[in-house]
C-alpha positions as CSV (number, residue, x, y, z in Angstrom):
1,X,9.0,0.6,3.7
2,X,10.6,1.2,7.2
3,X,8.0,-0.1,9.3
4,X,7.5,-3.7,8.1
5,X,10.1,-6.3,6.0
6,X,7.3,-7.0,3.6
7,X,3.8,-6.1,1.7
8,X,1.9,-4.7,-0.9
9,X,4.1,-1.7,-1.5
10,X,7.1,-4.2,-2.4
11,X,5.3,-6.1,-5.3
12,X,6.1,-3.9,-8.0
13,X,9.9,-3.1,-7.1
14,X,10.2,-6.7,-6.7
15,X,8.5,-8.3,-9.8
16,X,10.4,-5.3,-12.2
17,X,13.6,-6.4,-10.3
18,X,12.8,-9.9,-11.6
19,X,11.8,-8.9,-15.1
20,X,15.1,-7.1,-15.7
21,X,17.7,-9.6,-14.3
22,X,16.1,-12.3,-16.5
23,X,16.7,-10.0,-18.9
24,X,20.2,-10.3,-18.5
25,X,20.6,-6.9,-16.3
26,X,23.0,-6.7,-12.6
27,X,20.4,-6.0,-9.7
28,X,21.9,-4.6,-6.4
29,X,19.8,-4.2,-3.3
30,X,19.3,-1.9,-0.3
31,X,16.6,-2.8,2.2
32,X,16.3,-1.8,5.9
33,X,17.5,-4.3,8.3
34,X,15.3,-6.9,8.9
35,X,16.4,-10.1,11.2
36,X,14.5,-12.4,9.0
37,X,15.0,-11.9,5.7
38,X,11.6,-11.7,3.7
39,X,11.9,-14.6,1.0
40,X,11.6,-12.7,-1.7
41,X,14.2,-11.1,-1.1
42,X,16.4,-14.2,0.2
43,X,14.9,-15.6,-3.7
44,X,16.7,-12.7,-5.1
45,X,20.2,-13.1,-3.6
46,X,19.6,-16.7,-4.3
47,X,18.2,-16.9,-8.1
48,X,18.4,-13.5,-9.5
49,X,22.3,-13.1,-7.9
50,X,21.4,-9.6,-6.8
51,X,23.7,-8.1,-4.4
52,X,22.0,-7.3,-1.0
53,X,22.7,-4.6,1.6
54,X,21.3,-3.4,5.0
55,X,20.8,0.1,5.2
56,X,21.1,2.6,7.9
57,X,17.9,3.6,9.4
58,X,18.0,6.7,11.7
59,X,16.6,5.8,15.5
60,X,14.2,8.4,17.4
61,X,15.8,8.7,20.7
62,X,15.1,11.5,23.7
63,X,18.4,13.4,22.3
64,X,16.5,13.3,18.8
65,X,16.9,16.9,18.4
66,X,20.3,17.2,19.8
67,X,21.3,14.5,17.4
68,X,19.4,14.9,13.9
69,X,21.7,16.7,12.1
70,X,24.6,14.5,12.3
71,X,22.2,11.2,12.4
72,X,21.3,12.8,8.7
73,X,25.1,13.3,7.8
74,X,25.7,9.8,8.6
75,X,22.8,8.3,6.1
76,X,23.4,10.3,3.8
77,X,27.1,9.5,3.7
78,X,25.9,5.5,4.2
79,X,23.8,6.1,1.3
80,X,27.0,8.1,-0.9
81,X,28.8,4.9,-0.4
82,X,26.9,2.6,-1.3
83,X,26.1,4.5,-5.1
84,X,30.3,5.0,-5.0
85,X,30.4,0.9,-4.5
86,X,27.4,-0.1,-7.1
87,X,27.2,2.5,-9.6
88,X,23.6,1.6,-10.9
89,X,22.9,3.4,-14.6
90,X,19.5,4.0,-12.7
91,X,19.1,4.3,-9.1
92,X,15.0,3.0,-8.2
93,X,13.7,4.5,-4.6
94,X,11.0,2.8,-3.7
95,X,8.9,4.5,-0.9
96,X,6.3,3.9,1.7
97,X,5.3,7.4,1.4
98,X,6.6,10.0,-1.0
99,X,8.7,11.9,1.2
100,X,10.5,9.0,2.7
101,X,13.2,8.7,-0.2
102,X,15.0,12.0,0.5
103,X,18.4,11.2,1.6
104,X,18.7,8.6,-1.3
105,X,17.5,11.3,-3.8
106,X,20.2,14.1,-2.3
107,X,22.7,11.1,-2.6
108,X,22.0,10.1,-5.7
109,X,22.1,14.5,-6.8
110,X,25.7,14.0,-4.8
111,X,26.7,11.3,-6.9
112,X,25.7,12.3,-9.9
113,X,23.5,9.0,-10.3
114,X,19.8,9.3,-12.3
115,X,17.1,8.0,-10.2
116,X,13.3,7.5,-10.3
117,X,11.1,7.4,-7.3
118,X,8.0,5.5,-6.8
119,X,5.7,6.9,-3.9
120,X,3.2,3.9,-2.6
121,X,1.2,5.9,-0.7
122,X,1.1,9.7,1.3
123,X,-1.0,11.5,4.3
124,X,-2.0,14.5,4.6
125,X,0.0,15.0,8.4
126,X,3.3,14.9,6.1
127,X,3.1,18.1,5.5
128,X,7.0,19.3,5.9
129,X,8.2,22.4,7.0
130,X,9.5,25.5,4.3
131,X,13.3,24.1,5.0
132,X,12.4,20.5,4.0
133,X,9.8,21.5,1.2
134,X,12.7,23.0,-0.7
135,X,14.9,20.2,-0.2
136,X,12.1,17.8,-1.7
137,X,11.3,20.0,-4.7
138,X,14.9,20.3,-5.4
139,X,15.1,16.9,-5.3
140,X,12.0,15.7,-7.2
141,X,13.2,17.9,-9.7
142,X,15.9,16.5,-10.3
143,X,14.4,12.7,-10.9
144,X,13.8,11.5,-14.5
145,X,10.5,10.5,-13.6
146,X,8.6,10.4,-10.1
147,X,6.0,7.8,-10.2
148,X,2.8,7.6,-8.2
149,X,0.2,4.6,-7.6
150,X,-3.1,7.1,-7.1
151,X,-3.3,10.6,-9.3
152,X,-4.9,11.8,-5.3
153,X,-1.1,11.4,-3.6
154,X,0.4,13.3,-6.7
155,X,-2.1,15.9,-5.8
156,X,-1.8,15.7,-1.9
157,X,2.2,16.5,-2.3
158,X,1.7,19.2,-4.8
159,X,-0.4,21.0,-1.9
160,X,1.7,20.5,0.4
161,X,4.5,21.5,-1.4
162,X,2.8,24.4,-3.1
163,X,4.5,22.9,-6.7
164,X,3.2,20.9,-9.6
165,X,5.1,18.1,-11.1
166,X,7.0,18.2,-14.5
167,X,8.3,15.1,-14.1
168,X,5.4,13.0,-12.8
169,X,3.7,9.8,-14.3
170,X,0.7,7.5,-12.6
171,X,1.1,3.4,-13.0
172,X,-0.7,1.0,-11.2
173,X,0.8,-1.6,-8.6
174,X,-0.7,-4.4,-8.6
175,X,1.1,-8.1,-9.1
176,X,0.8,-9.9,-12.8
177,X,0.1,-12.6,-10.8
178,X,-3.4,-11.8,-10.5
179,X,-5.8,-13.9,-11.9
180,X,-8.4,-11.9,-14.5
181,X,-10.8,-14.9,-15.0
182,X,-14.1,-15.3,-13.7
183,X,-15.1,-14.4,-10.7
184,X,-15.4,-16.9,-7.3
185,X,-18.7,-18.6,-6.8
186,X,-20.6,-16.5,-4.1
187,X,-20.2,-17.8,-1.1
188,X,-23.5,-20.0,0.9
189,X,-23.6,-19.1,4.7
190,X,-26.0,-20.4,7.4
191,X,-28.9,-17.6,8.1
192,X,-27.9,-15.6,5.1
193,X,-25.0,-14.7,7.3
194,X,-22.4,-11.5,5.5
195,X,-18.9,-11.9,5.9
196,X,-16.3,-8.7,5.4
197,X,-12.5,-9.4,5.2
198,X,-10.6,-6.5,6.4
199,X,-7.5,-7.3,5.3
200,X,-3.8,-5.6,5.5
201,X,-1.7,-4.8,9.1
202,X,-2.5,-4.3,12.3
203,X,-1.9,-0.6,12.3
204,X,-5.1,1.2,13.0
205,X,-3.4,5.1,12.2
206,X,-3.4,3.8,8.8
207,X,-5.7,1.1,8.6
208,X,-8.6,2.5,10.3
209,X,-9.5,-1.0,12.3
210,X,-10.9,1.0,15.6
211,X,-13.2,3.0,12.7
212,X,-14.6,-0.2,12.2
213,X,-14.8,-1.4,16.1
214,X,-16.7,1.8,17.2
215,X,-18.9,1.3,13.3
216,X,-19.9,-2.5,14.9
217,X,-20.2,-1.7,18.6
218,X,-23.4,0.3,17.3
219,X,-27.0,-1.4,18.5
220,X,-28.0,-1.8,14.8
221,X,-24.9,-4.2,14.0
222,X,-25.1,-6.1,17.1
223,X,-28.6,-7.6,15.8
224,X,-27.7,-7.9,12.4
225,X,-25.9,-11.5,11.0
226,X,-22.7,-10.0,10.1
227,X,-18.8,-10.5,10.9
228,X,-15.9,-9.4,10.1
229,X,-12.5,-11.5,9.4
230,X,-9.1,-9.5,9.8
231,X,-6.2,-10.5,7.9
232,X,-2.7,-8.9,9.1
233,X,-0.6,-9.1,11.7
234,X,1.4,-6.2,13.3
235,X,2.4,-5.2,16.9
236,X,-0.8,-3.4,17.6
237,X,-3.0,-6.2,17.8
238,X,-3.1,-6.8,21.6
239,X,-4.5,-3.3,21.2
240,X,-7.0,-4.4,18.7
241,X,-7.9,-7.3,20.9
242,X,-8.8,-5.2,23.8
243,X,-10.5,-2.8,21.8
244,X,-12.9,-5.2,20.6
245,X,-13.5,-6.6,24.2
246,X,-14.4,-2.7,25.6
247,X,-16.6,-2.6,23.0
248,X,-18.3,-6.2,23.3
249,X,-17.4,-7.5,19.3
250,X,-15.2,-10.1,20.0
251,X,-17.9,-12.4,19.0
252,X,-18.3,-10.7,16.1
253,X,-14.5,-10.1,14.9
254,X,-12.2,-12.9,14.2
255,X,-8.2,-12.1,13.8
256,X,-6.7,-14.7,11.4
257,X,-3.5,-13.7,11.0
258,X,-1.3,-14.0,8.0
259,X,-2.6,-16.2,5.1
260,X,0.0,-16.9,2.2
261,X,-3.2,-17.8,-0.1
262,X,-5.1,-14.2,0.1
263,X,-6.7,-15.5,-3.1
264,X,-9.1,-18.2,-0.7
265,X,-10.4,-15.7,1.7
266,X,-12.8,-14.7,-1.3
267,X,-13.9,-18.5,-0.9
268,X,-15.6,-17.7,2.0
269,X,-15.8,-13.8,2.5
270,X,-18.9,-11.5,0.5
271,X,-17.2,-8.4,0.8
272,X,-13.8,-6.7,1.2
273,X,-14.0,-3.6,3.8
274,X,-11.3,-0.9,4.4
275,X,-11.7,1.8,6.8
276,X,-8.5,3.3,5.9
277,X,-7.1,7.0,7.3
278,X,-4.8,6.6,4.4
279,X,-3.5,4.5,0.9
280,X,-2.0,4.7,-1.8
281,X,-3.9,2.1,-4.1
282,X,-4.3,-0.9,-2.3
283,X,-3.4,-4.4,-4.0
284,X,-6.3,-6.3,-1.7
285,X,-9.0,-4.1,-3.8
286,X,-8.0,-5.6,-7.1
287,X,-7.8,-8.9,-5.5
288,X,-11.3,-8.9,-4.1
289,X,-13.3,-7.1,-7.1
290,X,-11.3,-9.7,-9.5
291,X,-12.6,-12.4,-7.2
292,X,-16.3,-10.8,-7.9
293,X,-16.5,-9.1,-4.3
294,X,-18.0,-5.7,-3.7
295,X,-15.2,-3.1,-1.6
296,X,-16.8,-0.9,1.3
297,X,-14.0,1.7,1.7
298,X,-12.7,4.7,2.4
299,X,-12.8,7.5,-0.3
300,X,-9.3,8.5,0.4
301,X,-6.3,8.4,-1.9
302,X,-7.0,5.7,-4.8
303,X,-10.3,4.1,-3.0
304,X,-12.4,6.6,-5.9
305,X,-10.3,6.4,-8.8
306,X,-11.0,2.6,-8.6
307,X,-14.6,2.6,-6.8
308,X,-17.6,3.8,-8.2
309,X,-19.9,4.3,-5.3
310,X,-23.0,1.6,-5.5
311,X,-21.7,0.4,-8.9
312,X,-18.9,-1.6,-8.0
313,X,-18.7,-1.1,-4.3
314,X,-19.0,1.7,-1.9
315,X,-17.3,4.6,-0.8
316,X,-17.6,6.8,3.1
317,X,-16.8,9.9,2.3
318,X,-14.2,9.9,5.2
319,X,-12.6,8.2,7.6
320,X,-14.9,8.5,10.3
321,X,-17.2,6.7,12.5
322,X,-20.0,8.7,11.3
323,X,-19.4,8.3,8.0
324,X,-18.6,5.3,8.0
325,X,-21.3,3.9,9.7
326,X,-23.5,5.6,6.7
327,X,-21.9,3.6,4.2
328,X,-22.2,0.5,5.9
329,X,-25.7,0.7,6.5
330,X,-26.3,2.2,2.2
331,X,-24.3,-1.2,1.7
332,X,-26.1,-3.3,3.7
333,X,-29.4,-2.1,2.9
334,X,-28.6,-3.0,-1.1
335,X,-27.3,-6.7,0.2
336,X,-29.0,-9.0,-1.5
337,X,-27.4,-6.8,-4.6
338,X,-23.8,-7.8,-3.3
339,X,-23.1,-10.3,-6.2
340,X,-24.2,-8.4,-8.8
341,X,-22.3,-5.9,-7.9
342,X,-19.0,-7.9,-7.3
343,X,-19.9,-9.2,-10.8
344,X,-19.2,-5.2,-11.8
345,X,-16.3,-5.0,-10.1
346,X,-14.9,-8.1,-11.2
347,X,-15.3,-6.7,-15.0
348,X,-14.3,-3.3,-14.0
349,X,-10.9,-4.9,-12.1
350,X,-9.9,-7.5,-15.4
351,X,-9.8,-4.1,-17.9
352,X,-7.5,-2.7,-15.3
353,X,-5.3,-5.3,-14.9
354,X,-4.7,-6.3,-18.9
355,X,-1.4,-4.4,-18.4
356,X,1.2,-6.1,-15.6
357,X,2.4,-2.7,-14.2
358,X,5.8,-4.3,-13.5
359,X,6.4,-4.9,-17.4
360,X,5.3,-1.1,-18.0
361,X,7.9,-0.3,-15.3
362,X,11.0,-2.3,-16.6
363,X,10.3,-1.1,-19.7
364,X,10.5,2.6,-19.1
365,X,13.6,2.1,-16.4
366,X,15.4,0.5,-20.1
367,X,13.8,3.7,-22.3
368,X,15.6,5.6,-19.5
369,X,19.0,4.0,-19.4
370,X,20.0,3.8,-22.9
């Protein structure tokens, strides 16, 4: 991604990256710049001897307009140069959204180097213009394979390209790190006290964190024994902050920060909730219904292919105050049902994760190269 050095759209590049150079196979690198290196990454340079490059990001500036075309002429030219000095059998564009890999996919056509892409997620305000749509369907076209983490954001680009796939293929993204045993003992709390993790960044356009304010600002929440934990960090949380002091939470809303062992937050947390605008399929579901915890969520991109509303967790139908302040209140009404139904989840979550999607992945990238 272009908007953070690190998170849950990397794991799957990352771990099939590790699978193949232990295999034996070259790894070369392009990342955005970043002034502190994520570790992984640093790991990879380190003990996987992958070869590591910056690449060229274009800046929005007033003169944007004036200056597009040739800031595009310049990537793509970056990106030309790098393929001429690596020459991968298969190029792998990894992308915060699907659209985002364009100039890599028109260099890669240039160069004459097969490519996959992998789209982590999409919104519906992505929609491009008749100009750009052809470009991407020429492109996609061209891929031996375009790979997508919910069957929704395959179906969300289709409309807004007005073209189906040939070339498409789902596969899920979460780590093979994930542990598929039991599920966590449920955690005690004073006064039968609820505790929801809302866990990923700071970044309420996509995370949906000011949903949630506006959801617990209500009368009925304010008398009820519930919090809510946030786990992220990004540069809107002074915003967040302030938001939750207009609205009189701050009692009720904690920010922790970044935690390097997501795995304990189950230890002490009933529920995971995510008032999400948009996904792609979020790691932190698996890693709460494996942990035995129900998900309140938003039914948007892989939130339903994964949920099964009352079953294994709950679903708003969208990202709204309204609605979700209706799911909230179905979930809390059925709380004393919570572990039973993380119980669900957890089984529902260990049948899905049998498969580590990164070994699927390095095993189709070598069915491709040979």
């Amino acid at each position: 991604m272009n908007s953070v050095p690190w998170g849950g759209s990397e794991i799957l590049w990352h771990e099939t990256a590790n699978i193949l150079a232990k295999q034996g196979h070259n790894l070369a690198l392009a990342t955005p710049y970043w002034q502190d290196l994520p570790d992984p990454i640093a790991k990879a340079k380190t003990e996987l001897g992958a070869h590591h490059s910056f690449v060229l990001i274009k800046k929005k500036s007033l003169f944007r307009r004036a200056t597009n075309r040739l800031l595009r002429l310049q990537s793509l030219d970056f990106h030309r140069n790098w393929l001429r000095r690596h020459r991968p059998r298969l190029l792998c564009i990894s992308n915060g959204n699907a659209f985002q890999g364009l100039v890599w996919m028109e260099a890669a056509i240039a160069e004459n180097v097969p490519f996959i892409t992998i789209a982590q997620a999409h919104a519906d305000f992505l929609s491009p213009g008749d100009r750009e749509a052809l470009k991407l369907i020429e492109a996609f076209s061209a891929a031996k394979l375009n790979y997508f983490v919910s069957k929704a954001n395959q179906e969300m680009v289709e409309s807004q390209l007005g073209w189906r796939f040939g070339n498409a293929r789902l596969i899920a993204n979460h780590s093979f790190h994930l542990s598929t045993k039991g599920p966590l003992p449920w955690p005690n709390t004073p006064n039968q006290h609820l505790r929801l993790a809302c866990v990923g960044r700071l970044h309420p356009a996509s995370k949906g964190q000011d949903i949630l304010f506006n959801v617990l600002a209500s009368p009925r929440w304010q008398e009820r024994e519930l919090s809510v934990s946030l786990y992220g960090t990004g540069d809107q949380e002074q915003c967040l902050r302030r938001l939750a002091s207009l609205l009189g939470i701050s009692d009720r809303v904690q920010f922790m920060g970044h935690t390097k062992t997501p795995a304990s937050i189950w230890e002490t947390h009933h529920a995971l909730i995510l008032p999400s605008r948009y996904e792609g399929m979020p790691l932190v579901m698996m890693e709460a219904m494996l942990a035995g915890r129900p998900v309140i969520t938003t039914a948007v991109a892989g939130a339903p292919e994964l949920i099964s509303h009352g079953v294994n967790g709950f679903l708003a139908e969208a990202a709204t105050i309204t609605h979700l302040q209706l799911c909230l209140e179905e979930a809390w009404q059925q709380r004393f049902n919570w572990c039973a139904i993380g119980q669900t989840a957890h089984i529902d979550a260990a049948a899905r994760g049998k498969v580590p999607p990164a070994e699927q992945l390095a095993s189709e990238i070598l069915e491709l190269v040979q």
